[in-house]
HTML snippet that shows the backbone in 3Dmol.js (N, CA, C, O; Angstrom):
<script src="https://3Dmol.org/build/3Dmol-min.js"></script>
<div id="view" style="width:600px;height:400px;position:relative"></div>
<script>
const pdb = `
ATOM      1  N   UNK A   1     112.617 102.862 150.172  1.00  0.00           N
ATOM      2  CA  UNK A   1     112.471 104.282 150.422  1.00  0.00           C
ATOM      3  C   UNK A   1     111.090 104.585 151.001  1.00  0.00           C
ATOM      4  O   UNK A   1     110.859 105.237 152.019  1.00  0.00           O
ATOM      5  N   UNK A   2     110.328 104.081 150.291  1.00  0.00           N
ATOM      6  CA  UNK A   2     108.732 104.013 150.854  1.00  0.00           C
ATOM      7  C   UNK A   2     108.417 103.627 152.413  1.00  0.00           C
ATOM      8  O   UNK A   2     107.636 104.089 153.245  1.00  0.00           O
ATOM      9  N   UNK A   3     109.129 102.845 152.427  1.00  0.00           N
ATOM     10  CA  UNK A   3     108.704 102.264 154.167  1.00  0.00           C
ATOM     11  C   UNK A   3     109.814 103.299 155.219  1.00  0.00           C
ATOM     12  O   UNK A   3     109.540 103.548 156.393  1.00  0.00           O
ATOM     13  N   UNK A   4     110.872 103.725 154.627  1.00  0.00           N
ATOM     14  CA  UNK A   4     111.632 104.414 155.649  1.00  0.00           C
ATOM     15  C   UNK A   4     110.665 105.552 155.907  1.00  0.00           C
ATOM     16  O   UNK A   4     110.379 106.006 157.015  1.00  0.00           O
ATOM     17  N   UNK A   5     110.160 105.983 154.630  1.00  0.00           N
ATOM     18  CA  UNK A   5     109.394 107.269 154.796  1.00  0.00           C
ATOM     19  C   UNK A   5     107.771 107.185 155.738  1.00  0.00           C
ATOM     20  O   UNK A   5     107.297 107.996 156.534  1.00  0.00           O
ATOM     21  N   UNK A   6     107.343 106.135 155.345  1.00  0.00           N
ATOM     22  CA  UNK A   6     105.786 105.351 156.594  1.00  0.00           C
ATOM     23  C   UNK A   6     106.797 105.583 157.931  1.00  0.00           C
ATOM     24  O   UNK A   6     106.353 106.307 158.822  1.00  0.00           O
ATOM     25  N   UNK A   7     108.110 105.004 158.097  1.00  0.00           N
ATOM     26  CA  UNK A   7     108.416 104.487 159.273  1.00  0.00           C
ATOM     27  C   UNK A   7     108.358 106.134 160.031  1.00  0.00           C
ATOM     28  O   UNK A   7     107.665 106.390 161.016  1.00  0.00           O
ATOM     29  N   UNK A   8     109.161 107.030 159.389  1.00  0.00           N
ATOM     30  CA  UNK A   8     109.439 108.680 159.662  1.00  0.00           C
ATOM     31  C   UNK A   8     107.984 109.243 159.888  1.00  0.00           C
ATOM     32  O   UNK A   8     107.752 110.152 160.684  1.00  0.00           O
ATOM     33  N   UNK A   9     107.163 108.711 159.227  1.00  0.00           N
ATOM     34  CA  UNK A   9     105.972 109.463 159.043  1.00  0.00           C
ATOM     35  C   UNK A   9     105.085 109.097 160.308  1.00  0.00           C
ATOM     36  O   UNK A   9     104.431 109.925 160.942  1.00  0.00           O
ATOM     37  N   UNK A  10     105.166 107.495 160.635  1.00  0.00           N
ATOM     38  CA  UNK A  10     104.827 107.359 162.086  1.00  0.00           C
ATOM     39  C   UNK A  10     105.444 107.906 163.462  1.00  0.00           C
ATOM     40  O   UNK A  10     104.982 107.893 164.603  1.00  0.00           O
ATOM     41  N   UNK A  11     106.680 108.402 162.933  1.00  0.00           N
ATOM     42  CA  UNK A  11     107.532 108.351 164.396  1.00  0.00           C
ATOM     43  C   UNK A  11     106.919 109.961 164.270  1.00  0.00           C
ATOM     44  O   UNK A  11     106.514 110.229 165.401  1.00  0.00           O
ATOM     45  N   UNK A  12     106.685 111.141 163.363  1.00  0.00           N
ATOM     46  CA  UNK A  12     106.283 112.180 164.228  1.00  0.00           C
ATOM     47  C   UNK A  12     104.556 112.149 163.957  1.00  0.00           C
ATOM     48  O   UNK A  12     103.978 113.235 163.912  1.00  0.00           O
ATOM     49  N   UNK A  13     103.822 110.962 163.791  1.00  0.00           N
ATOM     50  CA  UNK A  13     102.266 111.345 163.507  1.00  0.00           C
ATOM     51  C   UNK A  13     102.001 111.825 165.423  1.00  0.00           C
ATOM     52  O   UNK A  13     102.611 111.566 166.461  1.00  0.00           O
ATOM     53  N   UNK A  14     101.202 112.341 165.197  1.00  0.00           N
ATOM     54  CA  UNK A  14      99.975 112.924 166.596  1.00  0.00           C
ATOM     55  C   UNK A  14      99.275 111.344 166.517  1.00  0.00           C
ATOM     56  O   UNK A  14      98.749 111.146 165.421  1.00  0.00           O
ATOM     57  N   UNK A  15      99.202 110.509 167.210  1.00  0.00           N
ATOM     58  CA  UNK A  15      98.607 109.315 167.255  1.00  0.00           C
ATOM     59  C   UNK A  15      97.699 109.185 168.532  1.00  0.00           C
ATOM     60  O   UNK A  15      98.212 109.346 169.640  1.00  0.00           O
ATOM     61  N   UNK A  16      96.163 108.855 168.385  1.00  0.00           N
ATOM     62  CA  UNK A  16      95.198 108.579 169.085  1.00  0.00           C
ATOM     63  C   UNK A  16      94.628 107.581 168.983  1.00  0.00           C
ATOM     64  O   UNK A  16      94.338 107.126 167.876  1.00  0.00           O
ATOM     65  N   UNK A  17      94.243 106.829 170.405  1.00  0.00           N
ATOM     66  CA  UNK A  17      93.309 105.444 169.550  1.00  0.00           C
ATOM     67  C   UNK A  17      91.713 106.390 170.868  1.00  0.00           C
ATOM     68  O   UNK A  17      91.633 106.695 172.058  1.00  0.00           O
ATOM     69  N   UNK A  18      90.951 106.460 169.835  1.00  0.00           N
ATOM     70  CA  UNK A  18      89.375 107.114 170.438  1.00  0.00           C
ATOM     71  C   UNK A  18      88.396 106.400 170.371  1.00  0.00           C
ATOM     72  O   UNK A  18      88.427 105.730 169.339  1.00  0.00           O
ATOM     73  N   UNK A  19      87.621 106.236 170.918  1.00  0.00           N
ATOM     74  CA  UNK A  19      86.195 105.626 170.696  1.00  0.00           C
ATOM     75  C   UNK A  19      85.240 106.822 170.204  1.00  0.00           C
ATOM     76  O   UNK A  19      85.728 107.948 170.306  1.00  0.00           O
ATOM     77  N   UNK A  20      84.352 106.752 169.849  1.00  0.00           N
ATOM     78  CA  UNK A  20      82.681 107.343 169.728  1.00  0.00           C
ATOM     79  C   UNK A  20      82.837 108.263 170.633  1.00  0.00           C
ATOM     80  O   UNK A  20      83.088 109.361 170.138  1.00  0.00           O
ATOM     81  N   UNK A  21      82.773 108.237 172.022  1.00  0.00           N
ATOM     82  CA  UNK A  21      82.297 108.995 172.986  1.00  0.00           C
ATOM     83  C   UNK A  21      83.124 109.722 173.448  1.00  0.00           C
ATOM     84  O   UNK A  21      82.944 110.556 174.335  1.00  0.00           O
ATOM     85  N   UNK A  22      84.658 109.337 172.578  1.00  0.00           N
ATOM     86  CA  UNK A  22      85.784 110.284 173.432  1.00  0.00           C
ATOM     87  C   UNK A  22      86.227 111.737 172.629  1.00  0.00           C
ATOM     88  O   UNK A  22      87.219 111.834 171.907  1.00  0.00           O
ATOM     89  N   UNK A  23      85.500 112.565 172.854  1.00  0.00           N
ATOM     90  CA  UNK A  23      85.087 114.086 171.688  1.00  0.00           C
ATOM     91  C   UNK A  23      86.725 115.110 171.724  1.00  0.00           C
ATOM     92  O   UNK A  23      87.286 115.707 170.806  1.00  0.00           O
ATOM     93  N   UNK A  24      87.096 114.962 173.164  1.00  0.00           N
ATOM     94  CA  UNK A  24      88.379 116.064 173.247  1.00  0.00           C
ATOM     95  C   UNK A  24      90.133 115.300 173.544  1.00  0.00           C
ATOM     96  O   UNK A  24      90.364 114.601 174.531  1.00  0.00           O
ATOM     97  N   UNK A  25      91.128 115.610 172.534  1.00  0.00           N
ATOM     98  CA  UNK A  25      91.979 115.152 172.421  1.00  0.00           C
ATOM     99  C   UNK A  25      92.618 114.905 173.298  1.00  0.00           C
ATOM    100  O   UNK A  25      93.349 113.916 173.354  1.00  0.00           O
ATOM    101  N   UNK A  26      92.486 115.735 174.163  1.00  0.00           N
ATOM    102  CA  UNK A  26      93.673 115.798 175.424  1.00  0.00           C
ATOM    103  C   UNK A  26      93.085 114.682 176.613  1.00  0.00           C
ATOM    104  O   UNK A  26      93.733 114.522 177.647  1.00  0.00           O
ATOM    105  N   UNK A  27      91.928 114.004 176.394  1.00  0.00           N
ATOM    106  CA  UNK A  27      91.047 112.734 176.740  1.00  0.00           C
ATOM    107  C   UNK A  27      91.854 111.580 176.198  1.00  0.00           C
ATOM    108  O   UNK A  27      92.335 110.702 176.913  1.00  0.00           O
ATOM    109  N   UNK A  28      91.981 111.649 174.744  1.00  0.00           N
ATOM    110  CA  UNK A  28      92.399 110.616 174.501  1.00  0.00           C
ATOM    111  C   UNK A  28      93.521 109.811 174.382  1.00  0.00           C
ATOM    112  O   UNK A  28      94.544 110.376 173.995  1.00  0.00           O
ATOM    113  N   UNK A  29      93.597 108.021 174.745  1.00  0.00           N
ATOM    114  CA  UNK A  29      95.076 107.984 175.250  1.00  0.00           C
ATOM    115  C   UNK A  29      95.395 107.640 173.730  1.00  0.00           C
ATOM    116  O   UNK A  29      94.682 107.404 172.755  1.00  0.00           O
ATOM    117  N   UNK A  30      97.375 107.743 174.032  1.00  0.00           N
ATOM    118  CA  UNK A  30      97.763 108.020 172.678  1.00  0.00           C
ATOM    119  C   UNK A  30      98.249 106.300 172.832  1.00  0.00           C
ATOM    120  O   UNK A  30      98.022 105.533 173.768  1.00  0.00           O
ATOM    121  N   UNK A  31      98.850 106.099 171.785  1.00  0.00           N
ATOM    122  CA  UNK A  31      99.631 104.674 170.905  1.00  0.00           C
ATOM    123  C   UNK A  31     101.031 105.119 170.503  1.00  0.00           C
ATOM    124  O   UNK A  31     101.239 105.867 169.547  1.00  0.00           O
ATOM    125  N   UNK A  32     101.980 104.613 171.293  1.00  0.00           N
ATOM    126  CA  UNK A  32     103.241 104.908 170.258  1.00  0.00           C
ATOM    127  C   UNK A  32     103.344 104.076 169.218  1.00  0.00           C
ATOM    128  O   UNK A  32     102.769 102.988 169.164  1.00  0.00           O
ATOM    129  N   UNK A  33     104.513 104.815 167.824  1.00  0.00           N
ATOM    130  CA  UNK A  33     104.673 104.130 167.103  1.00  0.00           C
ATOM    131  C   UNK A  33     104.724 102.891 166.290  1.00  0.00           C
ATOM    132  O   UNK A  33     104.384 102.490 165.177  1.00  0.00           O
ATOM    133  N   UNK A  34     105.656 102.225 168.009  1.00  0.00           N
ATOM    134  CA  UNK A  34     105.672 100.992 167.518  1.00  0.00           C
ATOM    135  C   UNK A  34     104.459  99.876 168.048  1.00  0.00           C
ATOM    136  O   UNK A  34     104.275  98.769 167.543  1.00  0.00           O
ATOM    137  N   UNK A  35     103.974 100.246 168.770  1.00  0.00           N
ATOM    138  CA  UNK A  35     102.657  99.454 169.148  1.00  0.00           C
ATOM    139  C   UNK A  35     101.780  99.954 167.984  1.00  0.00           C
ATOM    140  O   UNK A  35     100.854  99.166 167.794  1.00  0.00           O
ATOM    141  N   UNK A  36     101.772 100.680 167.403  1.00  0.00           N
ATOM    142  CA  UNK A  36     100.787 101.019 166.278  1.00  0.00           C
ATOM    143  C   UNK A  36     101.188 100.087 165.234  1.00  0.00           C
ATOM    144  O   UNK A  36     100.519  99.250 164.627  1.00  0.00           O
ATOM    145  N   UNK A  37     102.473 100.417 165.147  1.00  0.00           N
ATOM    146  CA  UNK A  37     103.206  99.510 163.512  1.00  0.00           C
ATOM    147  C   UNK A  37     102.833  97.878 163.767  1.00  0.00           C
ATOM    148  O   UNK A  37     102.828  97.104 162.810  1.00  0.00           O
ATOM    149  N   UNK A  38     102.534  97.439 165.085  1.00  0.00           N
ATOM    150  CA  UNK A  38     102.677  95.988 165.287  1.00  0.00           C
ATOM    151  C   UNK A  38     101.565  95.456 165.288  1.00  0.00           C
ATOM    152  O   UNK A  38     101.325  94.271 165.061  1.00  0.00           O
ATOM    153  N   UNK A  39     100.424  96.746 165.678  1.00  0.00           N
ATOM    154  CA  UNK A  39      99.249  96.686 164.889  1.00  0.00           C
ATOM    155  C   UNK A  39      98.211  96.638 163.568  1.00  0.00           C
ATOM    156  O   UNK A  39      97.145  96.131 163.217  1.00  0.00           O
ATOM    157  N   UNK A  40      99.189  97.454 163.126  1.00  0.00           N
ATOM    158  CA  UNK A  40      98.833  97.080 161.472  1.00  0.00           C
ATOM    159  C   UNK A  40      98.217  95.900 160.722  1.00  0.00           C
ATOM    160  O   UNK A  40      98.921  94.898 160.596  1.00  0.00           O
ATOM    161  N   UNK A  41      97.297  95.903 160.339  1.00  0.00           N
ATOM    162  CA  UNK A  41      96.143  95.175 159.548  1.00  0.00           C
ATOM    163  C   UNK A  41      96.036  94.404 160.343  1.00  0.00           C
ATOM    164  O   UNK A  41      96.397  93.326 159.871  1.00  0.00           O
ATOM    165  N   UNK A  42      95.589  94.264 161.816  1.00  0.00           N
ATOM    166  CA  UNK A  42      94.795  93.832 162.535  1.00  0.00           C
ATOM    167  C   UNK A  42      93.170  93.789 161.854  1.00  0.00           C
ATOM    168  O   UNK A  42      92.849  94.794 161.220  1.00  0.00           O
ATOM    169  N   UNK A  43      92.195  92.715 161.960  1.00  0.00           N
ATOM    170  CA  UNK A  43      90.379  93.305 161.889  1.00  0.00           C
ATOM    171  C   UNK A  43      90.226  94.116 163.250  1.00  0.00           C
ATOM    172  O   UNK A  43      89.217  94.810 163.369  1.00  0.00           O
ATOM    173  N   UNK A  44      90.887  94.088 163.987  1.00  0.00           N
ATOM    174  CA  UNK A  44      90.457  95.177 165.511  1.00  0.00           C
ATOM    175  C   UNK A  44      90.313  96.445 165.260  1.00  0.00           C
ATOM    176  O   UNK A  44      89.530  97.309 165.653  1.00  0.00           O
ATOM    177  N   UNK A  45      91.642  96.404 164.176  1.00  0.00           N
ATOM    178  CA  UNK A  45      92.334  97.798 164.328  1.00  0.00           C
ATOM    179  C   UNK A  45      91.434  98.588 163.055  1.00  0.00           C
ATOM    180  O   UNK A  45      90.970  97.868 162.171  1.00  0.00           O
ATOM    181  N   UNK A  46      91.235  99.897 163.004  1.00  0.00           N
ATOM    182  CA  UNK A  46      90.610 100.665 162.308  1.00  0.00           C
ATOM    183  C   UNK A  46      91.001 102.211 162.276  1.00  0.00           C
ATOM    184  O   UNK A  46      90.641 103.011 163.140  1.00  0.00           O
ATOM    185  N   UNK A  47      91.776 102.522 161.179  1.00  0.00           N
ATOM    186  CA  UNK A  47      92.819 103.421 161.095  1.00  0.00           C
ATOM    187  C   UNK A  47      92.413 104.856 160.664  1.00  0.00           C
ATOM    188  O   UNK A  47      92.008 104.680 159.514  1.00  0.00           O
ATOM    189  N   UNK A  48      92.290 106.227 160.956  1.00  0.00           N
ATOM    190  CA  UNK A  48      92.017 107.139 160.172  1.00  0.00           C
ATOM    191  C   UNK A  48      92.780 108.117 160.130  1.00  0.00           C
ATOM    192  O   UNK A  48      93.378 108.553 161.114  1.00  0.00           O
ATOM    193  N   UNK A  49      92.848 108.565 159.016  1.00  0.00           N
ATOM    194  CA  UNK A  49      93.668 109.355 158.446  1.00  0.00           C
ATOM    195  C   UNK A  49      92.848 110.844 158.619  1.00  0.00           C
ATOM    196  O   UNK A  49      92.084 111.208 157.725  1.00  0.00           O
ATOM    197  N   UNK A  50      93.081 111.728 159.918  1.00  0.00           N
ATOM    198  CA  UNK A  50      92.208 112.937 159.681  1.00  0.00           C
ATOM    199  C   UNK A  50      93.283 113.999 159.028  1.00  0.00           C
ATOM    200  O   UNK A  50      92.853 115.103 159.360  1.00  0.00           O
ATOM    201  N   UNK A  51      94.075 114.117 158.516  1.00  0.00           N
ATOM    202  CA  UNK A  51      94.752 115.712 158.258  1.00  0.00           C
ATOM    203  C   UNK A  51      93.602 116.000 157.145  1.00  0.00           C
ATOM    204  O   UNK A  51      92.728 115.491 156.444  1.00  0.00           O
ATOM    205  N   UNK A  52      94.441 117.518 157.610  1.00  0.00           N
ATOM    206  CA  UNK A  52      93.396 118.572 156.460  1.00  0.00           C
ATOM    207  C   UNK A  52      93.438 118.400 155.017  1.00  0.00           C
ATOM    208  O   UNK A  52      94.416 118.698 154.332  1.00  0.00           O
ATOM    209  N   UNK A  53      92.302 117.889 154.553  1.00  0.00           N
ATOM    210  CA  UNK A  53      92.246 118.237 153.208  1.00  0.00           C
ATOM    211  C   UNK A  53      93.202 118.420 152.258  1.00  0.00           C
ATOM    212  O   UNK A  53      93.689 117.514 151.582  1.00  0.00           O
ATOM    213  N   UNK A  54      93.429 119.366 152.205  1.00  0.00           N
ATOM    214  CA  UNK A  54      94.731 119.671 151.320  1.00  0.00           C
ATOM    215  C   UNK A  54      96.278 119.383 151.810  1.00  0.00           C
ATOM    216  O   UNK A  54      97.310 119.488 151.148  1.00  0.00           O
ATOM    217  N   UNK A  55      96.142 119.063 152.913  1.00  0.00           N
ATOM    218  CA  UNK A  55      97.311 118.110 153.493  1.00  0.00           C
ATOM    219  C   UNK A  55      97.710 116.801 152.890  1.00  0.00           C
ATOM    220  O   UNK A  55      98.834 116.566 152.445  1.00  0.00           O
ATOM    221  N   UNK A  56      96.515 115.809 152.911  1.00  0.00           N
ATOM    222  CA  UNK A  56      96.011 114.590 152.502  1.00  0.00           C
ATOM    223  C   UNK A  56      96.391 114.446 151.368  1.00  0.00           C
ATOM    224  O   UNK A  56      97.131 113.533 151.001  1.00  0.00           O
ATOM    225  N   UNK A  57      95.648 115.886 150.211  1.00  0.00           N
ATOM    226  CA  UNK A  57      95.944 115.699 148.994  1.00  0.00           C
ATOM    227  C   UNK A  57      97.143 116.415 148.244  1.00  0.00           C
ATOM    228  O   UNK A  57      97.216 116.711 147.051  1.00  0.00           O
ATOM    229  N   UNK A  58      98.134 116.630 149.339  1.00  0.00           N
ATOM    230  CA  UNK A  58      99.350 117.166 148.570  1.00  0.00           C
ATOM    231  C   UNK A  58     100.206 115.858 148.839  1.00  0.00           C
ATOM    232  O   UNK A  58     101.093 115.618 148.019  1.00  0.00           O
ATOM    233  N   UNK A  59     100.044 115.041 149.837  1.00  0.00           N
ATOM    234  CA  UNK A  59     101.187 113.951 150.105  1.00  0.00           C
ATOM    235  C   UNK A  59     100.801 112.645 149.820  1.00  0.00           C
ATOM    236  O   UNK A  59      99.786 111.953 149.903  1.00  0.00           O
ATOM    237  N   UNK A  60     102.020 112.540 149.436  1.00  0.00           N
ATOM    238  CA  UNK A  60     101.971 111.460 148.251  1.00  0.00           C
ATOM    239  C   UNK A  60     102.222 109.879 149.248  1.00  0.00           C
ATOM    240  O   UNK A  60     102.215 108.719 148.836  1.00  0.00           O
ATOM    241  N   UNK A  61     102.345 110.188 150.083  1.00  0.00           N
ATOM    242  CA  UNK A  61     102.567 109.199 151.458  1.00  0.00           C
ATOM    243  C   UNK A  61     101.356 108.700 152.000  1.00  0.00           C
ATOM    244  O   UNK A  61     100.696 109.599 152.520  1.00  0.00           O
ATOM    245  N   UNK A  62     100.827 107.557 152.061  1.00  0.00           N
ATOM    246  CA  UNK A  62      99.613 107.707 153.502  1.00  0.00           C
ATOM    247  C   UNK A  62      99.824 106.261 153.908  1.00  0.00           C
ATOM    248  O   UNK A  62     100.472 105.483 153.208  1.00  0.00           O
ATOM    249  N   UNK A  63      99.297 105.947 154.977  1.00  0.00           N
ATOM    250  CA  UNK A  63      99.783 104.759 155.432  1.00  0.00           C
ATOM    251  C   UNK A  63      98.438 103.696 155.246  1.00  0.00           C
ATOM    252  O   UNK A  63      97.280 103.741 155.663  1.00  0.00           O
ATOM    253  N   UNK A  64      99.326 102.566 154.267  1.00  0.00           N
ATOM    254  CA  UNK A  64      98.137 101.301 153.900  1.00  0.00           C
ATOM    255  C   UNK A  64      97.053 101.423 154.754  1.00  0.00           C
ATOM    256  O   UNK A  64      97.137 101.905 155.884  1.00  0.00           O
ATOM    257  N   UNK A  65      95.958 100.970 154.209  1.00  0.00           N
ATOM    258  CA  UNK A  65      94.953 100.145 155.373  1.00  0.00           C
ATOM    259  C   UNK A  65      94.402 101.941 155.808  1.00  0.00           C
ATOM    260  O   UNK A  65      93.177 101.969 155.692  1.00  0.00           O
ATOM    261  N   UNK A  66      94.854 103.095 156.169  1.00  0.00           N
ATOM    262  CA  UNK A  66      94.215 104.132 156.445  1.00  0.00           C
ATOM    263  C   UNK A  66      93.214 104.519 155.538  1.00  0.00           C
ATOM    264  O   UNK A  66      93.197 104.235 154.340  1.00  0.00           O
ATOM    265  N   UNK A  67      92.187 105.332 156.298  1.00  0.00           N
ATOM    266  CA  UNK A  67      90.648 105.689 155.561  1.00  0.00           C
ATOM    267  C   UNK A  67      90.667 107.303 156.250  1.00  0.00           C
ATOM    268  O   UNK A  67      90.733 107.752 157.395  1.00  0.00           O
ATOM    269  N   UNK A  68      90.551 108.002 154.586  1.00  0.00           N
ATOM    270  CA  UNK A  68      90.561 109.455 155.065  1.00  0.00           C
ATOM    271  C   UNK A  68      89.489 109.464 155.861  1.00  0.00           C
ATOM    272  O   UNK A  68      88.796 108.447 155.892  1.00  0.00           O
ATOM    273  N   UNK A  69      89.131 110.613 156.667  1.00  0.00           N
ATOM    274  CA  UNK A  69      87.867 111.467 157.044  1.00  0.00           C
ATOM    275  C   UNK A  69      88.525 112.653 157.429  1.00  0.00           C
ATOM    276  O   UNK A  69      89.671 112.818 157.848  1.00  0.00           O
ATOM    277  N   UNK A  70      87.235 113.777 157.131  1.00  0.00           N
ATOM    278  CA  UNK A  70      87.408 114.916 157.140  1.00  0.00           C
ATOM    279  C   UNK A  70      87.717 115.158 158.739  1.00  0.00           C
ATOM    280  O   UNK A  70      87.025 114.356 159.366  1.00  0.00           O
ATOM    281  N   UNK A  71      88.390 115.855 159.497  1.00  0.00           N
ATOM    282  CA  UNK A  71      88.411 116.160 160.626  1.00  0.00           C
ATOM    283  C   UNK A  71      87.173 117.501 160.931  1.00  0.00           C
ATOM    284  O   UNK A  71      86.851 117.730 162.097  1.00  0.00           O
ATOM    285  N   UNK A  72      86.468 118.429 159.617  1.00  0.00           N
ATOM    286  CA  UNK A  72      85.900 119.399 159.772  1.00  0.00           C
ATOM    287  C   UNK A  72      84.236 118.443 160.227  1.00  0.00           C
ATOM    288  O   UNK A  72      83.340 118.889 160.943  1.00  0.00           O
ATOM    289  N   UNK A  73      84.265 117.312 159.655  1.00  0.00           N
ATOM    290  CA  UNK A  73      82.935 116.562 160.025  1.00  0.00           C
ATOM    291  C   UNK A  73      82.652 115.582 161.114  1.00  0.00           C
ATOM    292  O   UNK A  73      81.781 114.718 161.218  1.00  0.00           O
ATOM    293  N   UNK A  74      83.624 115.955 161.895  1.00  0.00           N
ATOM    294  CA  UNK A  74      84.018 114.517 162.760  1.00  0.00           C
ATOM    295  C   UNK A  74      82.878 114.189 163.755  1.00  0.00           C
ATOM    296  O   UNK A  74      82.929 113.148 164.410  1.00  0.00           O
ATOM    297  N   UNK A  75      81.616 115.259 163.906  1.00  0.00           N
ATOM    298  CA  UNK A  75      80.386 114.961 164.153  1.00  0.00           C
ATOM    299  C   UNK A  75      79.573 114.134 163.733  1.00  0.00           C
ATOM    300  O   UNK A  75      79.098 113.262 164.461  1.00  0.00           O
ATOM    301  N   UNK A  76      79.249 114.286 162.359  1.00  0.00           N
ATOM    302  CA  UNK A  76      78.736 113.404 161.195  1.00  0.00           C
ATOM    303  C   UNK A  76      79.085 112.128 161.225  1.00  0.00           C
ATOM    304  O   UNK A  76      78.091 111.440 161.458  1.00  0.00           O
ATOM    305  N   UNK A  77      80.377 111.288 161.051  1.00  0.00           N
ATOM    306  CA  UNK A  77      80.732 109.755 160.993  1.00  0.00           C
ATOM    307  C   UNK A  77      81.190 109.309 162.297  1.00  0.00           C
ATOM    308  O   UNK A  77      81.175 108.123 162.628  1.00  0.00           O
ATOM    309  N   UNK A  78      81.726 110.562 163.277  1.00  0.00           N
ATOM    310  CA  UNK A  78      82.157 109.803 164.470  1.00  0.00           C
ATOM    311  C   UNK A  78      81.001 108.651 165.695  1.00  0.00           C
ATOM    312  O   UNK A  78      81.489 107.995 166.616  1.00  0.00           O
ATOM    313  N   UNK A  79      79.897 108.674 165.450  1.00  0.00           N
ATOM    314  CA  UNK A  79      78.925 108.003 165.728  1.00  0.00           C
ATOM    315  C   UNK A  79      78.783 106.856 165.094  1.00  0.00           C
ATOM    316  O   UNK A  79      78.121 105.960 165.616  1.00  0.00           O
ATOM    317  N   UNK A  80      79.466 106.666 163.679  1.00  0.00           N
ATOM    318  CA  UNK A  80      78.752 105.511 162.805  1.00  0.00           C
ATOM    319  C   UNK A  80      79.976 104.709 162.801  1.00  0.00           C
ATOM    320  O   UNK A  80      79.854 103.723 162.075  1.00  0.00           O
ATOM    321  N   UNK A  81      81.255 104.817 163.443  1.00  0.00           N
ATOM    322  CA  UNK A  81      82.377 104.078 163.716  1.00  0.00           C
ATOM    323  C   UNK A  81      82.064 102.875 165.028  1.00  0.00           C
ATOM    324  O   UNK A  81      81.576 103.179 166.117  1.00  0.00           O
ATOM    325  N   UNK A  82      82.420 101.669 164.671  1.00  0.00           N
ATOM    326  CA  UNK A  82      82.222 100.640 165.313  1.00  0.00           C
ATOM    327  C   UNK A  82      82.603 100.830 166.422  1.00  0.00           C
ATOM    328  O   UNK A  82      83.566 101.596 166.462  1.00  0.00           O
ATOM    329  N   UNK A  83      82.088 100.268 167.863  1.00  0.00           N
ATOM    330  CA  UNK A  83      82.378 100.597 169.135  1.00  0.00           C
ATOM    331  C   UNK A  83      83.327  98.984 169.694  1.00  0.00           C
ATOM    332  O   UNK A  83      83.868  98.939 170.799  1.00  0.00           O
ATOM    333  N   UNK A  84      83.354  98.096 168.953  1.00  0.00           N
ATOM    334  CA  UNK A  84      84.090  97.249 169.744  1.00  0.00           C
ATOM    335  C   UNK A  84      85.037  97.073 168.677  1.00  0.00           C
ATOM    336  O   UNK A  84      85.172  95.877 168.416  1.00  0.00           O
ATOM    337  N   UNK A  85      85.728  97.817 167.981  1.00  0.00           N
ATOM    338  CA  UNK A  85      86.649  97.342 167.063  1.00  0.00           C
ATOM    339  C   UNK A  85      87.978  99.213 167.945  1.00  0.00           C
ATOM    340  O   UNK A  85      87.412 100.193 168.430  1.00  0.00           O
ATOM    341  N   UNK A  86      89.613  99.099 167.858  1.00  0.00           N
ATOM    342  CA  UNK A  86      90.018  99.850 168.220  1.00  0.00           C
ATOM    343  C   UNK A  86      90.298 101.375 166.851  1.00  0.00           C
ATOM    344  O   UNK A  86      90.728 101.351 165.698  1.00  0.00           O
ATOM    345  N   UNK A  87      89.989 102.079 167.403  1.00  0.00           N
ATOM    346  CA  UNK A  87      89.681 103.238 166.758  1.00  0.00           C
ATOM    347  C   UNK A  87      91.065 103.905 166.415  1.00  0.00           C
ATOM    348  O   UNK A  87      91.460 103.754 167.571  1.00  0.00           O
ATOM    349  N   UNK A  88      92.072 104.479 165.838  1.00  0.00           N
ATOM    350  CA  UNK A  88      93.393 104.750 165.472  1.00  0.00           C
ATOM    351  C   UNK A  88      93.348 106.504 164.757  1.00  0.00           C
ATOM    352  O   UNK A  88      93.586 106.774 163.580  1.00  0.00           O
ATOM    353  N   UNK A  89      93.079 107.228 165.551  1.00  0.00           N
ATOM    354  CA  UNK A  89      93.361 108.553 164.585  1.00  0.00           C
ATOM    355  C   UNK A  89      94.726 109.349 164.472  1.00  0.00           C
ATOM    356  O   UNK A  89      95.365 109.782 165.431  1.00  0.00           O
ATOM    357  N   UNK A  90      95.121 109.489 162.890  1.00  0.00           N
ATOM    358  CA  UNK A  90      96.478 110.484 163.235  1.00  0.00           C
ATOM    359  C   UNK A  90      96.076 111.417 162.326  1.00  0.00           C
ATOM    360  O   UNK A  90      95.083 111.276 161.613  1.00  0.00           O
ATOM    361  N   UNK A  91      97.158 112.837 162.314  1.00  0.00           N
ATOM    362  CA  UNK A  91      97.377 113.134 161.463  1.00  0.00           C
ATOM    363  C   UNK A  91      99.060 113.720 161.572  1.00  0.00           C
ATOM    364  O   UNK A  91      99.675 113.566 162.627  1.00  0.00           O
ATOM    365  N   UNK A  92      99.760 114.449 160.276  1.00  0.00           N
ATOM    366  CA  UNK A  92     100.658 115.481 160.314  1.00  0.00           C
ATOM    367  C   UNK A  92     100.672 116.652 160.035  1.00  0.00           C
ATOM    368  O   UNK A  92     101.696 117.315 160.203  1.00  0.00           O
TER     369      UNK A  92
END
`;
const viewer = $3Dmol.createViewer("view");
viewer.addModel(pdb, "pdb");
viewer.setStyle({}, {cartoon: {color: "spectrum"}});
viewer.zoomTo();
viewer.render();
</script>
């Protein structure tokens, strides 16, 4: 039940892979699903989980290996994210 629900949960995430320097969404190129899923626990790959706050903490779902960050701070840590490793942001 768990993985049908990751699998659902990827097929409608907003999926971005960004670097450091790439600030506006509509910049950044996206990842479908399944190139994401085949990515999974890659060391390249580096996953974040931006939904809001209380999004995050009402669902009981999140996908392994993801690392919250606030999307309200994305000034603050988006600089201190590794530049040669691939960057993965979603949310719902």
């Amino acid at each position: 039940m768990k993985r049908v629900f990751l699998l659902a949960m990827l097929a409608v995430l907003v999926v971005f892979i960004a670097c450091a320097y790439v600030r506006d969404a509509k910049d950044a190129p996206r990842i479908s699903k399944d190139a994401l899923k085949a990515r999974l626990g890659s060391p390249d790959l580096i996953l974040l989980d931006v939904r809001a706050g209380s999004d995050w903490e009402k669902s009981g779902e999140k996908i392994a290996g993801a690392v919250r960050m606030d999307p309200k701070t994305v000034d603050d840590w988006s600089d201190t994210l590794p530049k040669d490793k691939e960057i993965v942001l979603y949310c719902a």
